[in-house]
C-alpha positions as CSV (number, residue, x, y, z in Angstrom):
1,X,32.6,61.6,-6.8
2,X,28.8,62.0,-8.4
3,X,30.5,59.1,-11.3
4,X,30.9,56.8,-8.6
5,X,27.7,57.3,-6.7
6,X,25.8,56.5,-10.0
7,X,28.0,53.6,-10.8
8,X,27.3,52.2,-7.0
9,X,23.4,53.2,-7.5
10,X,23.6,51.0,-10.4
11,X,25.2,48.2,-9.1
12,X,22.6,48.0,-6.4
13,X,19.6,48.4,-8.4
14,X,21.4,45.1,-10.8
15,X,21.9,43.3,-7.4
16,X,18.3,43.9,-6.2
17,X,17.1,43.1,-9.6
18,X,19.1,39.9,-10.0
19,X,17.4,38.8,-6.6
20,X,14.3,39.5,-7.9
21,X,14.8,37.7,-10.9
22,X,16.2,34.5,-8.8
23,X,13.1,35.1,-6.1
24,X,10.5,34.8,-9.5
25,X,12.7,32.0,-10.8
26,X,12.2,29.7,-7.3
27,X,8.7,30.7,-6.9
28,X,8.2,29.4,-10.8
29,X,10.0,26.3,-10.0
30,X,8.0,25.4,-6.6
31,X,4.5,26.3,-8.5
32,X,5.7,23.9,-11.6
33,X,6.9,21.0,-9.3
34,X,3.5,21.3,-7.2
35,X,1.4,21.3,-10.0
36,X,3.4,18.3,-11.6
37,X,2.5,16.6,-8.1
38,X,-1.1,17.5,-8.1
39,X,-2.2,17.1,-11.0
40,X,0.5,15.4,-13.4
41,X,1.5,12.5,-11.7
42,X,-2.3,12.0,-10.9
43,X,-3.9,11.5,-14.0
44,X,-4.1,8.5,-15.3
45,X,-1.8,6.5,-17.1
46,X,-2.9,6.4,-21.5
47,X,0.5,5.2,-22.2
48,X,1.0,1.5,-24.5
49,X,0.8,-1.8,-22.4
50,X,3.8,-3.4,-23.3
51,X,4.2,-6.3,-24.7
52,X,3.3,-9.5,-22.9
53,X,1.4,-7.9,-20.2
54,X,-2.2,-7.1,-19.0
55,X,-3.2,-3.4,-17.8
56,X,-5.6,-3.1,-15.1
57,X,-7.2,0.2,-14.0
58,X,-8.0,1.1,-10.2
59,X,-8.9,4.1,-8.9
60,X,-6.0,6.6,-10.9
61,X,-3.5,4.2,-10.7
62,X,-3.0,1.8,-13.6
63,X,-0.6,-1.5,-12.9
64,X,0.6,-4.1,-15.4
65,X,0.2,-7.9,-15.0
66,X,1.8,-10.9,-16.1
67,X,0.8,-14.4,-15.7
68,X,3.2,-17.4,-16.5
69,X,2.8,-20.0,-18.9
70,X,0.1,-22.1,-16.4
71,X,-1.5,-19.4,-15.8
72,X,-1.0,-18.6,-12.5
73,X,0.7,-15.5,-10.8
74,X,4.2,-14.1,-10.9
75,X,2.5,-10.8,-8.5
76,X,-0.3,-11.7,-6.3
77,X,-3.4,-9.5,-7.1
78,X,-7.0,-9.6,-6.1
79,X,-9.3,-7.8,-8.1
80,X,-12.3,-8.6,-5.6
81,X,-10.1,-6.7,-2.8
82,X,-10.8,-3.0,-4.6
83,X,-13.4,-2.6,-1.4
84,X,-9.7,-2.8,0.5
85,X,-8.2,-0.4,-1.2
86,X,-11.1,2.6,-1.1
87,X,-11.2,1.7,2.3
88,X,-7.3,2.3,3.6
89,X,-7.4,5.1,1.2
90,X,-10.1,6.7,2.5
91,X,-9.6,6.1,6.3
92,X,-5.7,7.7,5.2
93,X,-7.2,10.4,3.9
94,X,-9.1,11.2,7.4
95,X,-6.4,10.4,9.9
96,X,-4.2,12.8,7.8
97,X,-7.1,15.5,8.3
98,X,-7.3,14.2,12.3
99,X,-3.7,14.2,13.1
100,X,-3.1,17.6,12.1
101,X,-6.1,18.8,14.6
102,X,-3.8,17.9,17.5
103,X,-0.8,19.4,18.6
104,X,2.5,17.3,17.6
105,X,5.0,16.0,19.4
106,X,8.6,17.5,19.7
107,X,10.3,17.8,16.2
108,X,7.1,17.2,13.8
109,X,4.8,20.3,12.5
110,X,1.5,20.1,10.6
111,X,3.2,20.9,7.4
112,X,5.3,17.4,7.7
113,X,3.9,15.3,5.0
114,X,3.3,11.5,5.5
115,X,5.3,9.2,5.9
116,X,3.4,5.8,5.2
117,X,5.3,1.7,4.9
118,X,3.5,-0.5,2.5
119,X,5.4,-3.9,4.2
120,X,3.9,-6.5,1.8
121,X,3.3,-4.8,-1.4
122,X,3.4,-7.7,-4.4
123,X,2.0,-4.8,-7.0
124,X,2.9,-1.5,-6.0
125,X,-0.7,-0.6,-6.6
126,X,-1.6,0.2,-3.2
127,X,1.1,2.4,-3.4
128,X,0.3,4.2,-6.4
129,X,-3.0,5.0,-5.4
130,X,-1.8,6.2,-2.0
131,X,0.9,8.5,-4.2
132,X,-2.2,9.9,-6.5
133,X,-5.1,10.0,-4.5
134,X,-4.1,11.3,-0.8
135,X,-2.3,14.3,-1.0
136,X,0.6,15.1,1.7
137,X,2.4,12.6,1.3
138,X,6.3,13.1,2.3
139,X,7.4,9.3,1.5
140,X,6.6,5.6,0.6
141,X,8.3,2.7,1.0
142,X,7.2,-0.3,-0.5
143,X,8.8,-3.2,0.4
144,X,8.2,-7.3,-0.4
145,X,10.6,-9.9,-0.3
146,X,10.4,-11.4,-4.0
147,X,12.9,-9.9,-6.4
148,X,10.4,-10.4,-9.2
149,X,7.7,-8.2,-7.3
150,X,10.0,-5.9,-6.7
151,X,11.0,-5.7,-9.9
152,X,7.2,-5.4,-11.3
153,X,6.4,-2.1,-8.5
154,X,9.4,-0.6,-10.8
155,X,7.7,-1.4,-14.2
156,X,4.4,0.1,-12.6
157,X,5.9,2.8,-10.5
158,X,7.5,4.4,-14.2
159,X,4.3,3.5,-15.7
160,X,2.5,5.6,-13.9
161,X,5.0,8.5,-13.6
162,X,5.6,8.1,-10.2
163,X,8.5,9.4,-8.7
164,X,11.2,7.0,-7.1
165,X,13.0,9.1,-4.5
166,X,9.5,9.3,-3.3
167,X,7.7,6.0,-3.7
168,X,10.7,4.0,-2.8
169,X,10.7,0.4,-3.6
170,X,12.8,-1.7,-1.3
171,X,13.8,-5.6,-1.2
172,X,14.0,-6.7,2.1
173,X,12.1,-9.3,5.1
174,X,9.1,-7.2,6.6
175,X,9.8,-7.8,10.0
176,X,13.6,-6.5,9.8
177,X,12.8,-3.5,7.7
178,X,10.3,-2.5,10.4
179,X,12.5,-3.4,13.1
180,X,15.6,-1.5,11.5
181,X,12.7,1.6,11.0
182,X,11.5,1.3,14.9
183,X,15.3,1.0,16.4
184,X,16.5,4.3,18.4
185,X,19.2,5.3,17.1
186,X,21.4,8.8,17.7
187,X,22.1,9.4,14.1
188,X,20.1,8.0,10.8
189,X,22.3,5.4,8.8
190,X,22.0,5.1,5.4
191,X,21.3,1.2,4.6
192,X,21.4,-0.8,1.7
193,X,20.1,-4.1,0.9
194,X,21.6,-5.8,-2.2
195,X,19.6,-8.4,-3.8
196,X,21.0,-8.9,-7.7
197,X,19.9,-5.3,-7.9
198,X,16.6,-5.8,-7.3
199,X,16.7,-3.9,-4.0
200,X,17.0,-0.1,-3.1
201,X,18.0,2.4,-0.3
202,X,16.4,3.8,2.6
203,X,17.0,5.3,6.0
204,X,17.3,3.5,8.9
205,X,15.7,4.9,12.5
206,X,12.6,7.0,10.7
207,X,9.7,6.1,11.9
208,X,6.3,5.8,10.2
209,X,3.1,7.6,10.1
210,X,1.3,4.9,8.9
211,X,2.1,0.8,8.4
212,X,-0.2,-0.7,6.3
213,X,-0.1,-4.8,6.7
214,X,-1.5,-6.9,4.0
215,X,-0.3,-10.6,4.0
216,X,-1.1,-13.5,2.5
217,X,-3.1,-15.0,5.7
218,X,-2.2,-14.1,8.9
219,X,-0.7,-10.7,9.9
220,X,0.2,-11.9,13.5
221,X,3.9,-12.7,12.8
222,X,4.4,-9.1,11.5
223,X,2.3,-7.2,14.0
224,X,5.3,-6.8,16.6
225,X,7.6,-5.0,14.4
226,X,4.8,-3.1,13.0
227,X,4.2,-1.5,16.1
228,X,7.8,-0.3,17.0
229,X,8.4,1.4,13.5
230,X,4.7,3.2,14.0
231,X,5.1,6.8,15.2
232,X,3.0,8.3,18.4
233,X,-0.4,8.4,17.2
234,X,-0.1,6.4,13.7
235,X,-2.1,4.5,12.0
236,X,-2.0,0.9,11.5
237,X,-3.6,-1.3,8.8
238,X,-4.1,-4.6,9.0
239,X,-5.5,-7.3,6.8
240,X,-6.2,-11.0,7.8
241,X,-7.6,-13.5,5.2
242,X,-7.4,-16.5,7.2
243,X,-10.8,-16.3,8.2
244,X,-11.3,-19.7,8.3
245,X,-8.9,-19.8,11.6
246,X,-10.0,-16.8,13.3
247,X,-14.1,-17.8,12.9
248,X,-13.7,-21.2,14.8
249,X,-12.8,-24.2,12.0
250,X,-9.6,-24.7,13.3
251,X,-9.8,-23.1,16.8
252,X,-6.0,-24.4,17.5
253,X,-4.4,-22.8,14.9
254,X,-5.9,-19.8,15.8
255,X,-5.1,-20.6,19.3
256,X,-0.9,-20.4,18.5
257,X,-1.7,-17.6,15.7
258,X,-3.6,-15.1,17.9
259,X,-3.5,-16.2,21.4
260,X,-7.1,-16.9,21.4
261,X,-10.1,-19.5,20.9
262,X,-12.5,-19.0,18.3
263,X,-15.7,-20.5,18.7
264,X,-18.1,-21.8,15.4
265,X,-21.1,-19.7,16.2
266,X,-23.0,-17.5,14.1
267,X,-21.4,-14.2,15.2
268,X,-18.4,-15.4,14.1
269,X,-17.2,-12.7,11.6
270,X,-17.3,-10.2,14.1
271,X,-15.5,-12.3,16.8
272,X,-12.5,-12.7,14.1
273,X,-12.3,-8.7,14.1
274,X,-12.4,-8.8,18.2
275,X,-9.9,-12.0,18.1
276,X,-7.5,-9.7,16.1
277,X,-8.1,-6.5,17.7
278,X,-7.2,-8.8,21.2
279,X,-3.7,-9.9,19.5
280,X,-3.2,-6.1,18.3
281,X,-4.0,-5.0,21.9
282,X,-1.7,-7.6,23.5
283,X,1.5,-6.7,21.2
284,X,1.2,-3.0,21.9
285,X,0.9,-2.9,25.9
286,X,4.1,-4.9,25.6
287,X,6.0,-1.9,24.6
288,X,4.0,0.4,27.0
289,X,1.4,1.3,24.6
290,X,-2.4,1.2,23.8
291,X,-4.1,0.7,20.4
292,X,-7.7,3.2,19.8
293,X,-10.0,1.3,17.3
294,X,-10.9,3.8,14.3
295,X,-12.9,1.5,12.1
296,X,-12.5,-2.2,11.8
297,X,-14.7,-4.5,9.4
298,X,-14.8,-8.0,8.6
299,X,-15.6,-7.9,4.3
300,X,-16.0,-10.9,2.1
301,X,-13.4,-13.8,3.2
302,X,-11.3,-10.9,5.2
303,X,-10.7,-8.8,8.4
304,X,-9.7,-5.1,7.5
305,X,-8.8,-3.0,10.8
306,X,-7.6,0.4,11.1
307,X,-6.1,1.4,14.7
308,X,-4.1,4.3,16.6
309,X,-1.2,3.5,18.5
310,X,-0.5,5.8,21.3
311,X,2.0,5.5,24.4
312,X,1.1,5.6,27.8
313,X,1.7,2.9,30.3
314,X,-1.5,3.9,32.6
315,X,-3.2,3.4,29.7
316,X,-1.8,0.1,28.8
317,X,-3.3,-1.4,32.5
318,X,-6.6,-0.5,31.4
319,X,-6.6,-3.6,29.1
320,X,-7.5,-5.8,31.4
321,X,-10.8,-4.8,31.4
322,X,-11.0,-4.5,27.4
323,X,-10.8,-8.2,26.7
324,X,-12.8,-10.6,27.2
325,X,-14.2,-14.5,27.2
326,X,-17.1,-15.6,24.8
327,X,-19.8,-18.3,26.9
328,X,-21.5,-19.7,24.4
329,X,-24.3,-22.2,24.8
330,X,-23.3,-25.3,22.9
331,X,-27.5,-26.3,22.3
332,X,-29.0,-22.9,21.6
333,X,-27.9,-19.4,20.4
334,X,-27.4,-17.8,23.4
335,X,-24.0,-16.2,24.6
336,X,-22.4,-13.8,27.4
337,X,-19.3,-11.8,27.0
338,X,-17.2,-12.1,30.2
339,X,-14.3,-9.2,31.2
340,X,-11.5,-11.1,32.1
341,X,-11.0,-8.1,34.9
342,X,-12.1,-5.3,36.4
343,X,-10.8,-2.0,36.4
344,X,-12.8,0.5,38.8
345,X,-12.1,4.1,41.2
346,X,-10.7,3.3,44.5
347,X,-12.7,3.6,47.9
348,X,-11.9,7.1,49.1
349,X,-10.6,7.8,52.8
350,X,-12.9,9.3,55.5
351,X,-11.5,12.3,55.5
352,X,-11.8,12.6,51.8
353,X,-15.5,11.2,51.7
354,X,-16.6,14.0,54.3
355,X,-14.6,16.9,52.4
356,X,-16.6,15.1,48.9
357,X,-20.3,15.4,50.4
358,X,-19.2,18.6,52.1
359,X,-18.8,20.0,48.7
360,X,-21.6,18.3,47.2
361,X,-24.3,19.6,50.0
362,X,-22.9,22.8,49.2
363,X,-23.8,22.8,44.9
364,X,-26.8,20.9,45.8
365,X,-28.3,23.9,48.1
366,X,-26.7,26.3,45.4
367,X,-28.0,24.2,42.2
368,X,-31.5,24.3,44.1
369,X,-31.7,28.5,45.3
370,X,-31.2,28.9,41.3
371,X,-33.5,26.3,39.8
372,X,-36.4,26.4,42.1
373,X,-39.2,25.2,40.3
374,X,-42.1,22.7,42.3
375,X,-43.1,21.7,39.1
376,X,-39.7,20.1,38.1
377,X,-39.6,16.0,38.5
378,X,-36.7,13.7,38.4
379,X,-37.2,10.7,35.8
380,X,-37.1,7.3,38.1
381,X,-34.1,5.4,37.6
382,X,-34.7,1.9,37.1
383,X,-31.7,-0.9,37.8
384,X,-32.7,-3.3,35.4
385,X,-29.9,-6.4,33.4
386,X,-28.2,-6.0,30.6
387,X,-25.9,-7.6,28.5
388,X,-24.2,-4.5,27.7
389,X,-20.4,-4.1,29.3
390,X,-19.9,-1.4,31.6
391,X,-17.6,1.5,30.1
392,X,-13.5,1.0,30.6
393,X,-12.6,4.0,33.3
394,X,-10.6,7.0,32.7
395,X,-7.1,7.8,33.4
396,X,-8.3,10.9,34.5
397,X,-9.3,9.4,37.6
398,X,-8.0,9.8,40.7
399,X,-6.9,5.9,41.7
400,X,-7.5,3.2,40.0
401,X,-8.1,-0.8,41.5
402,X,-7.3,-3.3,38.7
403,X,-9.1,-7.3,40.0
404,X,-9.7,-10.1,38.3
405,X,-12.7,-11.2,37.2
406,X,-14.6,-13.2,39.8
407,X,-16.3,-16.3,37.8
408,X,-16.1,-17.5,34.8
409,X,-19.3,-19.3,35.0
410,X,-22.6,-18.7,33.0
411,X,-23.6,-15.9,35.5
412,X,-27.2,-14.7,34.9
413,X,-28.8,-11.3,35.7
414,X,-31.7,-13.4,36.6
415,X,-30.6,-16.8,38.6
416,X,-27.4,-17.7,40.9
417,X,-24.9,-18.8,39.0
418,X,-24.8,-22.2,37.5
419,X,-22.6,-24.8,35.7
420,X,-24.9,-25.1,32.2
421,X,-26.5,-22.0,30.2
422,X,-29.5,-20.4,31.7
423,X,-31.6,-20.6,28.8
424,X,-31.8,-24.1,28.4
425,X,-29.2,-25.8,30.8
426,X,-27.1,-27.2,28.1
427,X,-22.9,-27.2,28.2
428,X,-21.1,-23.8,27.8
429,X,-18.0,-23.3,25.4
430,X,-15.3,-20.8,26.8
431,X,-13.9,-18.9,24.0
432,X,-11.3,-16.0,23.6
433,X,-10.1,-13.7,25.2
434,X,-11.5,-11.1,22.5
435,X,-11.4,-7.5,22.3
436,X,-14.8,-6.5,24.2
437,X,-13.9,-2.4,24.2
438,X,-15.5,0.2,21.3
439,X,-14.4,-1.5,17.7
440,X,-15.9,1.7,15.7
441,X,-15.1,5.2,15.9
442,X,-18.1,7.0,15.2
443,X,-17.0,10.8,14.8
444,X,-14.2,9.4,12.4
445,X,-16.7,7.6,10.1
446,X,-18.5,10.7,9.9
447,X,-15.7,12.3,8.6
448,X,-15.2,9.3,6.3
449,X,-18.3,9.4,5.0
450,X,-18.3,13.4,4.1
451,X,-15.1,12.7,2.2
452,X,-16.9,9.6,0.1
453,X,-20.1,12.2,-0.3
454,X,-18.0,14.5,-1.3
455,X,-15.9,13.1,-3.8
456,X,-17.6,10.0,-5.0
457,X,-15.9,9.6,-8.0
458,X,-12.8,9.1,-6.6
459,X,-13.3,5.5,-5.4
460,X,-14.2,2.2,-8.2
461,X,-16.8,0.4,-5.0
462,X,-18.0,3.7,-3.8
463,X,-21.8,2.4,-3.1
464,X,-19.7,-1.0,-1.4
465,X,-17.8,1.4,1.1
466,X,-20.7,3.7,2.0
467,X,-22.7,1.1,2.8
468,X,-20.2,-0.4,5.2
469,X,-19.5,3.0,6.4
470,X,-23.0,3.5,7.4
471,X,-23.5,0.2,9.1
472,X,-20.1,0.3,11.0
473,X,-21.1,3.8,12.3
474,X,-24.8,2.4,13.5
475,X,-24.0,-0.3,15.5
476,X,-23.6,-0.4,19.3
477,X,-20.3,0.1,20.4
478,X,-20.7,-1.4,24.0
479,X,-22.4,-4.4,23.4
480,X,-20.2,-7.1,21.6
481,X,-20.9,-9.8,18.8
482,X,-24.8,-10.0,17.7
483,X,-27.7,-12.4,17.8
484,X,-28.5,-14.2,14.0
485,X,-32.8,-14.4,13.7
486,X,-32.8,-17.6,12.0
487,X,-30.3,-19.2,14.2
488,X,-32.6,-17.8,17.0
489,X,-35.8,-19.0,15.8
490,X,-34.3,-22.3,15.1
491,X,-33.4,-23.2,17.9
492,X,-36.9,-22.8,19.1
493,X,-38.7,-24.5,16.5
494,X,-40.9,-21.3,15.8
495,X,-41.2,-19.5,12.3
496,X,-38.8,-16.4,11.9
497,X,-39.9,-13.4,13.7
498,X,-40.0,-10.4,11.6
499,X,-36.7,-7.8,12.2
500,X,-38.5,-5.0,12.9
501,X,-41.0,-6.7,15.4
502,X,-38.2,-7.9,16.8
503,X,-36.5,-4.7,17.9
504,X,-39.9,-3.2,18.7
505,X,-40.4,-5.9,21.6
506,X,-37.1,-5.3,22.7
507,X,-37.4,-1.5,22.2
508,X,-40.4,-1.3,23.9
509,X,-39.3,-3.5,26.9
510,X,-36.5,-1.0,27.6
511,X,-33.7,-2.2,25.6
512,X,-31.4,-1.2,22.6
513,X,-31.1,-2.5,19.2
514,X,-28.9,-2.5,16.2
515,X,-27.5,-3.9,13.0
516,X,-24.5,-5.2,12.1
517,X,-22.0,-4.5,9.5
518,X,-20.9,-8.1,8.9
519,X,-24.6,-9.8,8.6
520,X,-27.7,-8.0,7.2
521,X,-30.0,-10.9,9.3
522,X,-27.6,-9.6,12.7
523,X,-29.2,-7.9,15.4
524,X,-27.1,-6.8,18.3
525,X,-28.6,-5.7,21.8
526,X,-28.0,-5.4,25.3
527,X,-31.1,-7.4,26.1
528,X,-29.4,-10.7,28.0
529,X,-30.5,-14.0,26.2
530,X,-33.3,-15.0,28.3
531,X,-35.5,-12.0,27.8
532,X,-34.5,-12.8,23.8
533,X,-35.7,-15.8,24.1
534,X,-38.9,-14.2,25.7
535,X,-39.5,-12.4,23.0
536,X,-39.6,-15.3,20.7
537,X,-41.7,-17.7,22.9
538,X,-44.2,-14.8,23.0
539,X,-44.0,-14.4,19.0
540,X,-44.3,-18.0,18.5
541,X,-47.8,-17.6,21.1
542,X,-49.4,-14.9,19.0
543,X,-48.7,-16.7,15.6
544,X,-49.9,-20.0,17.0
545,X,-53.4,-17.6,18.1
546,X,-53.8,-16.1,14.7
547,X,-53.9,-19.7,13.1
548,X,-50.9,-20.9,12.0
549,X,-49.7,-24.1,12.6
550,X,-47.1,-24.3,15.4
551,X,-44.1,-26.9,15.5
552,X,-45.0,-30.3,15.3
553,X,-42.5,-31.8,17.6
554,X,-40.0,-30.3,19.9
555,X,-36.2,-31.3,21.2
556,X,-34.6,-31.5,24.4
557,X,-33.5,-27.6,24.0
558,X,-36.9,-26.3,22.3
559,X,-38.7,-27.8,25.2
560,X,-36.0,-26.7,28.2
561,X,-36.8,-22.8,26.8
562,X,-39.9,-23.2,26.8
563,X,-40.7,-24.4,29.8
564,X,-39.2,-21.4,31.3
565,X,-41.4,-18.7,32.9
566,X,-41.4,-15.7,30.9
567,X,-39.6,-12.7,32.7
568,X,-40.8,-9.5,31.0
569,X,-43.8,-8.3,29.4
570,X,-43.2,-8.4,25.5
571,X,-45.5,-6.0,23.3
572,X,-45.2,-6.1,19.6
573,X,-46.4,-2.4,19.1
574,X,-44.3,-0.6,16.5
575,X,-41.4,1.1,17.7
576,X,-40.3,4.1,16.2
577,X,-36.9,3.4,14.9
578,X,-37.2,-0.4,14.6
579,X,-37.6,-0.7,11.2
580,X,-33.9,-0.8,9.5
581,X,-34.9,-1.4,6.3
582,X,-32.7,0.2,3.5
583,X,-35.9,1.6,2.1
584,X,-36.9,3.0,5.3
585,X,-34.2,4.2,6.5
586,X,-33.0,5.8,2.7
587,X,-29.5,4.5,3.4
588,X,-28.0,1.3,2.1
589,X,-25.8,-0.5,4.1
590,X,-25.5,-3.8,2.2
591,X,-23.5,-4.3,-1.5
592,X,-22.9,-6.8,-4.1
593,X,-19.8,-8.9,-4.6
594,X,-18.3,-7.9,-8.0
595,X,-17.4,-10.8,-9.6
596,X,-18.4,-14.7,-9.9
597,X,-16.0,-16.9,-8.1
598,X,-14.9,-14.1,-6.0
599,X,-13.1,-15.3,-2.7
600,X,-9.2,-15.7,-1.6
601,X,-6.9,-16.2,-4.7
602,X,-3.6,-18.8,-5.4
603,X,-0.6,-17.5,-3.3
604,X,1.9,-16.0,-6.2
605,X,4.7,-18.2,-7.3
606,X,7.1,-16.2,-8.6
607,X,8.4,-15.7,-12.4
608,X,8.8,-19.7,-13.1
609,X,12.2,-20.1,-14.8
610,X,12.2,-22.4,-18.4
């Protein structure tokens, strides 16, 4: 009996040691395949450039390029577009850190990785620097419809060491691989799309974290699908380089593009972000959901937005009082932004009015036995206009009435209503309907901007994306599109007024003032257009008094603003906070373009067959 005990002793103490030694073996193996991960699929790429082809370096990943016998493009790539780039993988980076703040939905736990659709890819490189440079990622598809791009994110995807079973490349139309991605079904399908073997295999029914648009042109055809594949609370990523279309040169095609009317002005870069934005908005309260603007720029000869999609059908109502029509004067600079609706808390009963001021007598009479003080005074509110737009209401309200808007005309905060602008009676153009809600997120560019501070190395246009950073996160979110000073001035025949004694006459007459991302001569304010104008007929007085020579003849529209009374009291005294100046401020929010020639590049034709 004591030989058998000792044998079974033994046998356990080889069992538990065998476990062991499998429990070391699987902890080895994890460690070796996150370090690969981290670090060894991160560094960059010193292997030979092939034959035949071109290496070029962005970020950590490296790609390889090859140009046919004319010299144009098998891929499409665009070196000036790096800015693009740092930017998605940036804002990535922080909705990744944001999303796992907040509780997840049924099924998903912080520790799922992401899951992130590169639609259009042409290189791959997008993807590869998503792969090495934003870490949590579960899986990436990258998908484009040209066998020969397809074939090149291959060649760069094994040049850089980057897995396949989790950068997947995939041959397929955009818009039915997003639709196959977005469609409900009870149990995932393994698909396959054959294409001459240039094509690859992917679920079916898994939606993504994050769908990242970036077409040749417009996006609008692809935004549909894009927002059925995007999970509750993902990110999209949408580029437009038609800019020409969405800033008023053809305002038709923009028109059946976008569902809008762009008007030539000179805020018209940021009115191509709001035109999108508008068409983004429109396409998601279609399936019962709302978009939340996180940071959306207009760079260079492109729009770049980044937007939330989140479900809620209460929600989606409240868009009626996020868009909006432009009125812009046709003879002089000045504009109005116009809700196309009006979203505000229902008139309470009787009963419920008297129980409301019941309660409130009651806090009053409490708030005043605890804060008795005869020396306390209460600031004097004073109702003055503004151009800003009033803020959309919460869902958290009780009842909400949803009306339309009730004019359309030129309405001023000053005079009845009448058919011609205000400022100098001249025709109005009716533009839009825009996106007139919050465009910039301001707590999230914080957090973008600690992660570019932090690690600044990381991105080729670093100094390009801070700057834009800083500006987006400065301007004023309630007051849409901006005021140009040499447009202003021009159309008053007076010299330019000086930016910073600009904003101090507005500052001091009670107003707000900012830049704006997309123009380093834009001011935005919520002053309306005639108390601008003010400001400059008064600028144009004191310059004229100090001995310059004043305009030697004046047009119809010159002399129609002048003529008009002045309505406020303008004082040039310096205004803490008016001067913007990079050097003032210690902050640039301006670059360079890279390269000469810069701009949109020939569409990609393909390998040309001999």
């Amino acid at each position: 009996m004591d030989g058998c005990e000792d044998v079974q002793r033994e046998l356990c103490q080889l069992v538990s040691r065998l476990q062991q030694l499998k429990k070391d073996h699987l902890d080895a193996k994890e460690a070796a395949v996150s370090v690969e991960k981290v670090s060894g699929s991160r560094k960059l790429v010193d292997a030979p450039v092939p034959a035949g082809f071109s290496a070029v370096t962005e970020g950590k990943a490296t790609i390889l390029s090859k140009l046919n016998e004319d010299g144009t493009q098998q891929v499409f790539y665009n070196p000036v577009q790096v800015v693009n780039r740092d930017l998605s993988t940036l804002v990535i980076r922080g909705y990744d850190a944001a999303r796992r703040e907040k509780p997840f939905k049924k099924g998903r736990r912080k520790e799922d990785g992401l899951r992130i659709l590169e639609a259009l890819s042409a290189t791959g490189l997008r993807a590869v620097r998503y792969w090495k440079e934003i870490p949590g990622i579960d899986k990436i598809i990258v998908n484009d419809l040209l066998p020969a791009a397809v074939d090149n994110i291959k060649r760069n995807l094994d040049y850089n060491n980057v897995p396949q079973s989790k950068v997947v490349p995939n041959c397929d139309d955009a818009v039915s691989l997003m639709q196959r991605l977005g469609t409900s079904l009870s149990k995932k399908q393994l698909l396959s799309v054959s294409d001459e073997g240039a094509a690859s295999v992917l679920l079916a029914s898994e939606k993504m974290d994050v769908v990242d648009l970036d077409p040749y042109g417009t996006a609008a055809p692809f935004l549909d699908s894009a927002i059925s594949c995007a999970e509750e609370g993902g990110l999209l990523c949408i580029t437009c380089t038609d800019c020409d279309v969405l800033c008023g040169v053809h305002p038709e095609a923009c028109h059946h593009k976008y569902g809008a009317i762009s008007v030539k002005a000179k805020y018209c870069h940021e009115m191509a972000v709001r035109i999108l934005l508008g068409c983004v908005e429109r396409h998601a309260i279609r399936h019962g959901k709302y978009i939340k603007p996180l940071l959306c720029l207009q760079i260079d000869f492109y729009v770049r937005v980044f937007v939330r999609i989140h479900s809620s059908k209460a929600e989606a109502k409240l868009s009626i009082s996020k868009m909006s029509h432009i009125l812009q004067c046709s003879a002089c600079s000045a504009f109005r932004v116009k809700p196309i609706g009006h979203v505000r808390v229902e008139k309470q009963s009787r009963e419920e009015r008297r129980t409301t001021q019941g309660v409130k007598r009651k806090l009053e009479a409490m708030s005043s036995e605890e804060n008795n003080d005869a020396n306390c005074t209460v600031p004097e509110v004073v109702d003055r206009p503004t151009a800003a737009l009033n803020p959309v209401p919460s869902r958290e309200e009780p009842r909400l009435k949803y009306s339309t808007a009730t004019s359309v005309s030129f309405c001023s905060s000053f005079k009845p209503p009448v058919p011609g602008c205000n400022v100098c009676g001249g025709a109005v153009w009716v533009g839009g309907p825009i996106y007139s809600a919050p465009t910039q997120d301001k707590s999230f560019i914080e957090r973008l901007i600690g992660i570019i501070d932090a690690e600044p190395s990381n991105f080729a246009a670093q100094k390009r994306v801070r700057a834009l950073l800083a500006a987006a996160r400065d301007e004023l979110s309630d007051c849409p599109l901006f005021y140009q000073l040499s447009s202003l001035c021009g159309s008053l025949h007076c010299s330019t007024i000086p930016v910073t004694s600009f904003n101090s006459a507005l500052m001091n007459a009670g107003y707000r003032t900012s830049q704006v991302h997309c123009c380093p001569e834009g001011v935005k304010t919520d002053a309306p257009p005639e108390v601008v104008y003010d400001v400059l007929k008064k600028w144009q007085e004191k310059v004229v008094a100090e001995g310059h020579p004043g305009p030697s003849a004046l047009n119809a529209t010159a002399k129609a603003i002048v003529a008009a009374p002045v309505r406020v009291d303008v004082d040039f005294t310096h205004c803490p906070g008016s001067d913007v100046r990079s050097r003032v401020v210690g902050e640039a929010k301006w670059g360079k373009v890279y390269e000469p020639n810069w701009g949109p590049k020939a569409r990609a034709t393909g390998a040309k067959k001999s």
